[in-house]
Residue, then its C-alpha position, 0 to 999 in steps of 0.5 A: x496264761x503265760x507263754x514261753x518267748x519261743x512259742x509266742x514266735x512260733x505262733x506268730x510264725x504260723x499265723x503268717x504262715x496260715x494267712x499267706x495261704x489264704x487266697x486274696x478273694x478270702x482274706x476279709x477284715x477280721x480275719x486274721x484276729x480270728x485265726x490268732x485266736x484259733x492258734x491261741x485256742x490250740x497252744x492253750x490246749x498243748x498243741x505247741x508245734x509250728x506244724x500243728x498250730x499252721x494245721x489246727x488254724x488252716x483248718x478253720x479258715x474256711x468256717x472263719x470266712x463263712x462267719x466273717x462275710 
């Protein structure tokens, strides 16, 4: 799939979004790779906005953590 510039920043953007939200006792190795791939996950089905890709991955933080720990 092939992404604009612009919201290749704006992934990244919520990526570092997303993860400065998650507590340090959370935050455990591989973590970051799999909320990346969340936000991938939802641009690939047209979620597009800083606001819906912070939202789309915040909301499966918690269930990353359960899986990674």
């Amino acid at each position: 799939m092939q992404y604009s510039s612009e919201l290749i920043q704006t992934m990244r953007q919520a990526l570092e979004a997303v993860m400065a939200n998650v507590p340090a006792h959370q935050s455990v190795f591989g973590l970051k790779a799999a909320v990346a791939e969340c936000i991938l996950k939802a641009a690939a089905h047209g979620q597009t906005s800083y606001d819906g890709l912070v939202t789309s991955a915040s909301d499966q933080v918690q269930a990353i953590v359960a899986m990674l720990t």
